[in-house]
PQR file of N, CA, C, O and H, with PARSE charges and radii, in Angstrom:
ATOM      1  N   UNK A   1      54.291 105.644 133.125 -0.4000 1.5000
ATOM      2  CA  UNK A   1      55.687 105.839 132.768 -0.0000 2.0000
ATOM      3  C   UNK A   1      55.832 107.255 132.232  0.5500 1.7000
ATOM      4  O   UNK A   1      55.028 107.657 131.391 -0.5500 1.4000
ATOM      5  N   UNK A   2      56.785 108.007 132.662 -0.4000 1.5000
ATOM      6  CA  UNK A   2      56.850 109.231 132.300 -0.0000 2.0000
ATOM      7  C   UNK A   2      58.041 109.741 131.289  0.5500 1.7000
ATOM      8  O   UNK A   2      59.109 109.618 131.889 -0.5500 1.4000
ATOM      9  H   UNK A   2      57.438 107.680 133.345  0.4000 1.0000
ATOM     10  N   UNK A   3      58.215 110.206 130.130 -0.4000 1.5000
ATOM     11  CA  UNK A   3      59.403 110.819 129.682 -0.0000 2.0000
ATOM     12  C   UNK A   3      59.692 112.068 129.747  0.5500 1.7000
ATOM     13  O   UNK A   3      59.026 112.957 130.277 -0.5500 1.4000
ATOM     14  H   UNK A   3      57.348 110.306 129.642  0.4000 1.0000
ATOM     15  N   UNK A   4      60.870 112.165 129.110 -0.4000 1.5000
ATOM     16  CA  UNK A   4      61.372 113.443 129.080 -0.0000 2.0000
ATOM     17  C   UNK A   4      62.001 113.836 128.191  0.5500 1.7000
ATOM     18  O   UNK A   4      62.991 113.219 127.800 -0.5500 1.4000
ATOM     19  H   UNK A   4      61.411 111.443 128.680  0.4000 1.0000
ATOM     20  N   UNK A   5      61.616 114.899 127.672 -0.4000 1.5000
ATOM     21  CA  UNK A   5      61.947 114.993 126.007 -0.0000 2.0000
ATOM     22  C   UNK A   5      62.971 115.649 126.720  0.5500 1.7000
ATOM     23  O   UNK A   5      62.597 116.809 126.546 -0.5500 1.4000
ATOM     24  H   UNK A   5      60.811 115.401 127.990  0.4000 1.0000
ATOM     25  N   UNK A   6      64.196 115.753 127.531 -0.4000 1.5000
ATOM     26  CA  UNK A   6      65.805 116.592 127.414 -0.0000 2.0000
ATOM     27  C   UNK A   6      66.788 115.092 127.228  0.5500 1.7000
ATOM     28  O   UNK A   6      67.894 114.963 126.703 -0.5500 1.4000
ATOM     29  H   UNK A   6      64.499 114.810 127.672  0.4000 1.0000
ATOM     30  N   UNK A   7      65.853 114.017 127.913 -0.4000 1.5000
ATOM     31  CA  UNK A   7      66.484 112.709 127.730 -0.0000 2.0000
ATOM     32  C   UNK A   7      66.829 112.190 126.216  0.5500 1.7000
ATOM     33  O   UNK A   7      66.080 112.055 125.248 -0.5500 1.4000
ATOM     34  H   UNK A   7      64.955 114.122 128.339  0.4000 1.0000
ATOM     35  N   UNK A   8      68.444 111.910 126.379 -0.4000 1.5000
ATOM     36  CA  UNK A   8      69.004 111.665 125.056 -0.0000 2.0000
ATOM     37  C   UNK A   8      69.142 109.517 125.240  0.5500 1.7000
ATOM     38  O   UNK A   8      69.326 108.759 126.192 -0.5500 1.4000
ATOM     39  H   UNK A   8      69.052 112.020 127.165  0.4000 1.0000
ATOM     40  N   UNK A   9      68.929 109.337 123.783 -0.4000 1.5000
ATOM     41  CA  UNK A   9      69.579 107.894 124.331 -0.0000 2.0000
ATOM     42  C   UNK A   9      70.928 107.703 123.762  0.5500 1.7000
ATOM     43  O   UNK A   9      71.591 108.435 123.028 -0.5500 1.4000
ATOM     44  H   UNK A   9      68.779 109.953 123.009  0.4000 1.0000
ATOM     45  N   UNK A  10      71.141 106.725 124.196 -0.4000 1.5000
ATOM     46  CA  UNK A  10      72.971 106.522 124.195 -0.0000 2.0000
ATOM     47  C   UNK A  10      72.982 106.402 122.415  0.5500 1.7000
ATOM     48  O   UNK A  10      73.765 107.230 121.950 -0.5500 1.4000
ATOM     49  H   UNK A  10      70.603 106.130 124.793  0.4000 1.0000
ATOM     50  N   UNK A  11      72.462 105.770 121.613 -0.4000 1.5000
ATOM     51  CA  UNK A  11      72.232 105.910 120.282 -0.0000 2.0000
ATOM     52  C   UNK A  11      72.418 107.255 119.870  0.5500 1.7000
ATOM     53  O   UNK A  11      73.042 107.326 118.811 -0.5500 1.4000
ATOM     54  H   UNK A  11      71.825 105.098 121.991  0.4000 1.0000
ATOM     55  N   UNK A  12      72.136 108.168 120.278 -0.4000 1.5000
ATOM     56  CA  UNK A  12      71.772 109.640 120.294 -0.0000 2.0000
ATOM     57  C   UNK A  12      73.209 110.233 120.211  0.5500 1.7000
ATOM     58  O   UNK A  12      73.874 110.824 119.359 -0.5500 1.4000
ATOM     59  H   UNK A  12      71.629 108.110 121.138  0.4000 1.0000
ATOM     60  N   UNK A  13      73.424 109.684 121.838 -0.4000 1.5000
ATOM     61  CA  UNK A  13      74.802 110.173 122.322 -0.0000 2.0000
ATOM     62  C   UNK A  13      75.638 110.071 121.897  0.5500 1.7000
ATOM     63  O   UNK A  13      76.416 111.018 121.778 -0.5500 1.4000
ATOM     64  H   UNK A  13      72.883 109.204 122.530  0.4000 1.0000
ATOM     65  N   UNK A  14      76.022 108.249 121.228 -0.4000 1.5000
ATOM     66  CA  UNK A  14      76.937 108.195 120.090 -0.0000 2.0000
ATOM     67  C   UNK A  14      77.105 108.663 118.957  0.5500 1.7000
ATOM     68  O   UNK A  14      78.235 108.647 118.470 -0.5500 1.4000
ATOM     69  H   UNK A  14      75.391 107.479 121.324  0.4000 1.0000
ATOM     70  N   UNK A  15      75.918 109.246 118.192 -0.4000 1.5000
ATOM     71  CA  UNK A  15      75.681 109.643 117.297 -0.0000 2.0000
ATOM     72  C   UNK A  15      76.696 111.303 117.330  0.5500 1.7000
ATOM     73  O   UNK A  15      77.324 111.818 116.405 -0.5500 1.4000
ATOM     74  H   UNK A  15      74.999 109.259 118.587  0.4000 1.0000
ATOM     75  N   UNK A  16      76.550 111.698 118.500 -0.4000 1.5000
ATOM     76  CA  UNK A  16      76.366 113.349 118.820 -0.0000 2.0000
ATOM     77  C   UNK A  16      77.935 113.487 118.735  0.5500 1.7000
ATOM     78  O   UNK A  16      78.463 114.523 118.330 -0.5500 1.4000
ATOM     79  H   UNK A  16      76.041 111.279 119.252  0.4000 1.0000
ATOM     80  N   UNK A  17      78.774 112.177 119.214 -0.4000 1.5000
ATOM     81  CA  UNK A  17      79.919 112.406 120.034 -0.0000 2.0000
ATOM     82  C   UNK A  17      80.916 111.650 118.818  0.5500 1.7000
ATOM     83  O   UNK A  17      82.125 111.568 119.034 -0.5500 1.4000
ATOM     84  H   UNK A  17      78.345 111.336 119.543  0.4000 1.0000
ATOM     85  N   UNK A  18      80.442 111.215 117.787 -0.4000 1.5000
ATOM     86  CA  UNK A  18      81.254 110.342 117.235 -0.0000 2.0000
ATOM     87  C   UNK A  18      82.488 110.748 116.706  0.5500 1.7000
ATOM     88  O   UNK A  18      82.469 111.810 116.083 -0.5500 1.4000
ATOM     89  H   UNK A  18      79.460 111.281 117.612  0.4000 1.0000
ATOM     90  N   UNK A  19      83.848 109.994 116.833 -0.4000 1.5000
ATOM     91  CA  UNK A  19      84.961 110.445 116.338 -0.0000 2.0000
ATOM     92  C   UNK A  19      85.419 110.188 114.682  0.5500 1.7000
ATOM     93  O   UNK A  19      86.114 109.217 114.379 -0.5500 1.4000
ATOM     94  H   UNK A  19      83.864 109.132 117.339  0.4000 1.0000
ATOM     95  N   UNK A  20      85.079 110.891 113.960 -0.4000 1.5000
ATOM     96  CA  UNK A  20      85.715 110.474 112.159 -0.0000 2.0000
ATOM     97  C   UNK A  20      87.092 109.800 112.473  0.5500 1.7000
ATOM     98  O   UNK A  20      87.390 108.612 112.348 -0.5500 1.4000
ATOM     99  H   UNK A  20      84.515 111.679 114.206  0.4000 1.0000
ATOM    100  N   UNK A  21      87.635 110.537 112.782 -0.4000 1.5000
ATOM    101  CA  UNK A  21      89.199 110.218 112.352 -0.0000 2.0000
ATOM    102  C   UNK A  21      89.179 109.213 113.000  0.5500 1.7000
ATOM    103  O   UNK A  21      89.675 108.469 112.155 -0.5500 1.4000
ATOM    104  H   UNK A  21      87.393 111.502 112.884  0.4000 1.0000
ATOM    105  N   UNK A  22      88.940 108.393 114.102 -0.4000 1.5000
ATOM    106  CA  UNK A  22      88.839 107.316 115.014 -0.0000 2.0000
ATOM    107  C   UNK A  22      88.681 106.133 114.039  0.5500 1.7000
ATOM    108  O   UNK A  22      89.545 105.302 113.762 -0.5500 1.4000
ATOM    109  H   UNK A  22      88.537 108.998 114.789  0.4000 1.0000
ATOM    110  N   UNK A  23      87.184 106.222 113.479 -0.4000 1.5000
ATOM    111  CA  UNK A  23      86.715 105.456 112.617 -0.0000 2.0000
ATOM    112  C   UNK A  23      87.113 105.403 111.340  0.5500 1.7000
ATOM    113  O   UNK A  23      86.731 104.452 110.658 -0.5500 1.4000
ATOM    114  H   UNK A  23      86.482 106.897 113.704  0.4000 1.0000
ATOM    115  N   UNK A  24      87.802 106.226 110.876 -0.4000 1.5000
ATOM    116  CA  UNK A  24      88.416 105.835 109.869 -0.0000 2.0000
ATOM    117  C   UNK A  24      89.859 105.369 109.885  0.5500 1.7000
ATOM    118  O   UNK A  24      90.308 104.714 108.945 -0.5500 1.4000
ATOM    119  H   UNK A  24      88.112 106.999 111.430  0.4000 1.0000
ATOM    120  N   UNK A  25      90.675 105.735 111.058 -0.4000 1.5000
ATOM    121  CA  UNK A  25      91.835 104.555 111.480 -0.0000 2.0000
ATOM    122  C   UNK A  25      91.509 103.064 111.714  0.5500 1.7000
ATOM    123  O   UNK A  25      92.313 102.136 111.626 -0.5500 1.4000
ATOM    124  H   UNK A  25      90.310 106.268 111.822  0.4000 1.0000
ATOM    125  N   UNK A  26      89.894 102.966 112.100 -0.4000 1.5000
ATOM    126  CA  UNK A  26      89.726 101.650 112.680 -0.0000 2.0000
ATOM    127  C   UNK A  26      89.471 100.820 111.316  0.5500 1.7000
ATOM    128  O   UNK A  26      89.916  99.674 111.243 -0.5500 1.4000
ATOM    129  H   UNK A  26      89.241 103.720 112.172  0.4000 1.0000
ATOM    130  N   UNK A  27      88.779 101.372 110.265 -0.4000 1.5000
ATOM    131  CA  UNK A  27      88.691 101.086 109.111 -0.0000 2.0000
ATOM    132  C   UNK A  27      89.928 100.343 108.475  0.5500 1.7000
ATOM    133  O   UNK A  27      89.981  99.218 107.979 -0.5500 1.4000
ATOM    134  H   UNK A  27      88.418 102.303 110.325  0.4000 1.0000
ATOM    135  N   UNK A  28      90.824 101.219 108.621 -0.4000 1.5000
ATOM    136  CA  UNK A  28      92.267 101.124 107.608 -0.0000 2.0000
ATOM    137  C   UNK A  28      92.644  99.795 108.472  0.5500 1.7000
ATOM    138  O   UNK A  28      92.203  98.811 107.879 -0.5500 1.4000
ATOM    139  H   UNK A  28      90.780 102.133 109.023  0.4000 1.0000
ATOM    140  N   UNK A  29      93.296  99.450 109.648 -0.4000 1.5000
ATOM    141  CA  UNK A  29      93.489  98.820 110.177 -0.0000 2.0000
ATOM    142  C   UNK A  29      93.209  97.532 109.862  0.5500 1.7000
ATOM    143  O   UNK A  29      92.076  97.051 109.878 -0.5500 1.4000
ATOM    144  H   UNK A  29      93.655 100.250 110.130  0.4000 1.0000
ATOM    145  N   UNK A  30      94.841  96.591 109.392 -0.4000 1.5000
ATOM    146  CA  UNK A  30      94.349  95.003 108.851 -0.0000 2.0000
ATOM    147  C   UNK A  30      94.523  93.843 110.240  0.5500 1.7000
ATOM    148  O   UNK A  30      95.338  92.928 110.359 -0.5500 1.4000
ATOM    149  H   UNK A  30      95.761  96.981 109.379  0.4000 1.0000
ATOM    150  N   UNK A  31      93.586  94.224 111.050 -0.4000 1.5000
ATOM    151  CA  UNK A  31      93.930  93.293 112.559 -0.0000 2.0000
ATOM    152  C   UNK A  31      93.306  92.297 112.098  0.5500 1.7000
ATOM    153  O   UNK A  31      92.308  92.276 111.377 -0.5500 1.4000
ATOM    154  H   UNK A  31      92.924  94.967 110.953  0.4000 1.0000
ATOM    155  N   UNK A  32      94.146  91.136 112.692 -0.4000 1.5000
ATOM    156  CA  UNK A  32      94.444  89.725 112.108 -0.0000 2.0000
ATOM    157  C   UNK A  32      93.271  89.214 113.348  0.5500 1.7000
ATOM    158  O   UNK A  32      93.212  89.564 114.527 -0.5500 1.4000
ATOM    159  H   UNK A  32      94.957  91.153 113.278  0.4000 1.0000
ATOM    160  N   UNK A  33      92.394  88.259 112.578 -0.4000 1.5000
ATOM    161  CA  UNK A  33      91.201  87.754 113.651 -0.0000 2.0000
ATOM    162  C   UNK A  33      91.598  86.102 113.945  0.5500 1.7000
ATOM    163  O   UNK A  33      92.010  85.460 112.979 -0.5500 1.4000
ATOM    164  H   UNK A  33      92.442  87.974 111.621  0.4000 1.0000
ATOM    165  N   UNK A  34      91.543  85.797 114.536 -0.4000 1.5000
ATOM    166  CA  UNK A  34      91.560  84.348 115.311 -0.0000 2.0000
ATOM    167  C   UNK A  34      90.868  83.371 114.548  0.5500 1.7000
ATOM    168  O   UNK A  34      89.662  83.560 114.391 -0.5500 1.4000
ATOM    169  H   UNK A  34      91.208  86.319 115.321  0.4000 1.0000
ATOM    170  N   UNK A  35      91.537  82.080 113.898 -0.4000 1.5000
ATOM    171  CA  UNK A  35      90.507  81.381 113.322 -0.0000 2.0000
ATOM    172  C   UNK A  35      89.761  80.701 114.059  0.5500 1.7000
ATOM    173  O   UNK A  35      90.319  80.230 115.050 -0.5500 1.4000
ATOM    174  H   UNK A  35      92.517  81.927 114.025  0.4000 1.0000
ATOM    175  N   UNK A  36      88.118  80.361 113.860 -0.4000 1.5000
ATOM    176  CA  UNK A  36      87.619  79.260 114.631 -0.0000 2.0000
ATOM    177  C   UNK A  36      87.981  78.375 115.261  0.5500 1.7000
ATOM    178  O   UNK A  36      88.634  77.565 114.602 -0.5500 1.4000
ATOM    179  H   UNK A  36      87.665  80.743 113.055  0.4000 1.0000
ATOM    180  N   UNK A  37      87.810  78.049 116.664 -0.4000 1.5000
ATOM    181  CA  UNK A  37      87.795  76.351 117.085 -0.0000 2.0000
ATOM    182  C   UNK A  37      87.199  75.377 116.324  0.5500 1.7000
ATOM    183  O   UNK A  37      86.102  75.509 115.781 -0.5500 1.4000
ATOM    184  H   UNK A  37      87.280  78.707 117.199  0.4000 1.0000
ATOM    185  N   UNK A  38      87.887  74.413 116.272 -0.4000 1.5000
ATOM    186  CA  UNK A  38      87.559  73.461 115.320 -0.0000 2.0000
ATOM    187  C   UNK A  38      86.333  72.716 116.208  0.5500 1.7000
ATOM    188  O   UNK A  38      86.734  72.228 117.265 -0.5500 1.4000
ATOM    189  H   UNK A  38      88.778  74.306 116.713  0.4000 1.0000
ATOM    190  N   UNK A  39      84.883  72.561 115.922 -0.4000 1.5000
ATOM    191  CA  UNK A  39      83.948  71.706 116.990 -0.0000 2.0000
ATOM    192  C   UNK A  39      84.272  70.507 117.616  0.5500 1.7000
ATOM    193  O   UNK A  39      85.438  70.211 117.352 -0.5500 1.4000
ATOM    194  H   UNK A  39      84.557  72.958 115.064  0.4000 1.0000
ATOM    195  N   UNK A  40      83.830  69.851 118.199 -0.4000 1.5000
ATOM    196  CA  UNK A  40      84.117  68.203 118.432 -0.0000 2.0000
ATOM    197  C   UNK A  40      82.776  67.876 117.885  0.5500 1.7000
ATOM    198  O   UNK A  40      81.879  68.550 117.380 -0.5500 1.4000
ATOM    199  H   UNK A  40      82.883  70.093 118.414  0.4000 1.0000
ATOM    200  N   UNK A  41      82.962  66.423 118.196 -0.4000 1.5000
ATOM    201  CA  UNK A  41      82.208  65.324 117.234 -0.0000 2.0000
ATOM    202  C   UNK A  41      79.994  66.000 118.080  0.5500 1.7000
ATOM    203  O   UNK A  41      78.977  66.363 117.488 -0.5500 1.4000
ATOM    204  H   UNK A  41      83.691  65.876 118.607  0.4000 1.0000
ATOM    205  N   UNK A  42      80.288  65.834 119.413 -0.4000 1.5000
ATOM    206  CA  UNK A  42      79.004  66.902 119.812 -0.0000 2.0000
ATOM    207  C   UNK A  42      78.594  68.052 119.085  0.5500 1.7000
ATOM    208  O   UNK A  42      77.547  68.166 118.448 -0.5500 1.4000
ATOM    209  H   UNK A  42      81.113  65.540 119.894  0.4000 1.0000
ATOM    210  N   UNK A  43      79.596  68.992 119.243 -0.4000 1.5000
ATOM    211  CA  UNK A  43      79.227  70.244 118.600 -0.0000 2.0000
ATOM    212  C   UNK A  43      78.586  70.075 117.190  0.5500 1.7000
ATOM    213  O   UNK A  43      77.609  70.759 116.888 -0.5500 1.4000
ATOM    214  H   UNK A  43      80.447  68.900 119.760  0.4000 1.0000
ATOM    215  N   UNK A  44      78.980  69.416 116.557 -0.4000 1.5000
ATOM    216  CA  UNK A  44      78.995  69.354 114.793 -0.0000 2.0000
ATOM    217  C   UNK A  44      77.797  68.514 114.865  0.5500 1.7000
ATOM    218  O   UNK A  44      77.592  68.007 113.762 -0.5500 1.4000
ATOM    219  H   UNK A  44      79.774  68.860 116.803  0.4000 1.0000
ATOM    220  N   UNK A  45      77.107  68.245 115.559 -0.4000 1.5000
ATOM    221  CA  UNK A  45      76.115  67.224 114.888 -0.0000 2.0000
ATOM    222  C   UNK A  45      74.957  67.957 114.572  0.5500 1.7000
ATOM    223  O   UNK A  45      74.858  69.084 115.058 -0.5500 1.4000
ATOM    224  H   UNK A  45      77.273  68.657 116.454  0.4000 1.0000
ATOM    225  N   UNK A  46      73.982  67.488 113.784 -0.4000 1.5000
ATOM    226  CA  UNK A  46      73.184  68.745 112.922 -0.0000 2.0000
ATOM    227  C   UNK A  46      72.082  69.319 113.810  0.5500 1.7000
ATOM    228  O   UNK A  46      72.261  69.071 115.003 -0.5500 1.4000
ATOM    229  H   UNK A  46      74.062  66.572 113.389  0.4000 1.0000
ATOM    230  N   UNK A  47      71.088  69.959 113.548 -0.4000 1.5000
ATOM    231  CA  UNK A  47      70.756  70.390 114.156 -0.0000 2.0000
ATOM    232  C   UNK A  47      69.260  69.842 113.836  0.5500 1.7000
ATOM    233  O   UNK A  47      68.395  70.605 114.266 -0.5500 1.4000
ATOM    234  H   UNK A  47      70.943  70.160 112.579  0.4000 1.0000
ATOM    235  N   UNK A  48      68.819  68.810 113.246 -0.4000 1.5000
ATOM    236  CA  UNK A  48      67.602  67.954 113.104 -0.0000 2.0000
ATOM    237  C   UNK A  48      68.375  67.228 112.504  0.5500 1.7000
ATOM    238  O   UNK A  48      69.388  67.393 111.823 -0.5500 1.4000
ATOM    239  H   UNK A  48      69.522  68.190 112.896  0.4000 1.0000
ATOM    240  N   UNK A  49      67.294  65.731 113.103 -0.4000 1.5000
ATOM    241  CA  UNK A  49      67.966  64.584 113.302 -0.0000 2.0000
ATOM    242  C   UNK A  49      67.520  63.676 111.763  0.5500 1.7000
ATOM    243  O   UNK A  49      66.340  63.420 111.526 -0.5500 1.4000
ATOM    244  H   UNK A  49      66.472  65.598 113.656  0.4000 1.0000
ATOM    245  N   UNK A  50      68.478  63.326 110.958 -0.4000 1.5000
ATOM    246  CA  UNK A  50      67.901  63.186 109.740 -0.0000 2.0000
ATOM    247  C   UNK A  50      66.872  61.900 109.924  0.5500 1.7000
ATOM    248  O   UNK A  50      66.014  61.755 109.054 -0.5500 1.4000
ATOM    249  H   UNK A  50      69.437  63.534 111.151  0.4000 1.0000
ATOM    250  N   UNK A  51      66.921  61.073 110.894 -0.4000 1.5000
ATOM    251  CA  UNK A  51      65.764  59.986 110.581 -0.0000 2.0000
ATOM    252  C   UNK A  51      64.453  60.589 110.829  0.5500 1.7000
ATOM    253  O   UNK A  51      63.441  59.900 110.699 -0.5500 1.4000
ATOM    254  H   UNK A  51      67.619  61.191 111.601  0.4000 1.0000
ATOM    255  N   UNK A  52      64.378  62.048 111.239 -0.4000 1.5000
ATOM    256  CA  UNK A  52      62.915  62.700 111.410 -0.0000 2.0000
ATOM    257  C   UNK A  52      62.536  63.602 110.633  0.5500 1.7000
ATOM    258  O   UNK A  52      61.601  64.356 110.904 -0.5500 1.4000
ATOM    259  H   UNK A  52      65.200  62.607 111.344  0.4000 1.0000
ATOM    260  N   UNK A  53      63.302  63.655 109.414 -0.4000 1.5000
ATOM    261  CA  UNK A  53      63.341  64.535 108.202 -0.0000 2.0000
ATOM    262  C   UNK A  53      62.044  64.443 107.427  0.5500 1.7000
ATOM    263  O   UNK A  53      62.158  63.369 106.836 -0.5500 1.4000
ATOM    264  H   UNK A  53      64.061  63.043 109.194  0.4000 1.0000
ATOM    265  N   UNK A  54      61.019  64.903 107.138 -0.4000 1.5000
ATOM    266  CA  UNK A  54      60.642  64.713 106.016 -0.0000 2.0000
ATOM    267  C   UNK A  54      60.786  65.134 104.746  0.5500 1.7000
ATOM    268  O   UNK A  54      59.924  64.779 103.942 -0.5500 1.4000
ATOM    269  H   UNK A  54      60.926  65.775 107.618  0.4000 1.0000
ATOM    270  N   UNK A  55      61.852  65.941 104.309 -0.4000 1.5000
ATOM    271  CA  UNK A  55      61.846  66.964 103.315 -0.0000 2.0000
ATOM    272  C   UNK A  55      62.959  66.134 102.364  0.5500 1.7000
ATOM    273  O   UNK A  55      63.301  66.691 101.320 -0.5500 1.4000
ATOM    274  H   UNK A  55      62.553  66.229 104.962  0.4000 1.0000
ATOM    275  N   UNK A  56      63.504  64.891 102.671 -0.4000 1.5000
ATOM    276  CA  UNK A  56      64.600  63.953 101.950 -0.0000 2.0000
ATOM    277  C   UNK A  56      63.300  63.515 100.365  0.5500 1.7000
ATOM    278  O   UNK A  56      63.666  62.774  99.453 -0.5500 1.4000
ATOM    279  H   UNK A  56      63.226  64.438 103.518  0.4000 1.0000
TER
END
């Protein structure tokens, strides 16, 4: 595998290119987020099965 030290990574790139004022409008900004779906009776069930618990 060969590199190349002129190769930037996109980490890099963002870093190089980043906008302040961008990010600090995005900051200020009170955008209203979506509340959760409520699960169904599947979704919600735990995630170990308590009759195989030993830690009760």
């Amino acid at each position: 595998m060969s590199t190349n030290n002129d190769d930037t990574s996109d980490i890099k790139q963002a870093a190089d290119n980043v906008n302040v004022q961008q990010i600090e409008k995005n900051l200020q900004d009170k955008k209203q987020t979506d509340k959760p779906e409520p699960l169904t009776e599947e979704q919600a069930t735990p995630f170990i099965d308590a009759e195989v618990r030993t830690d009760d």
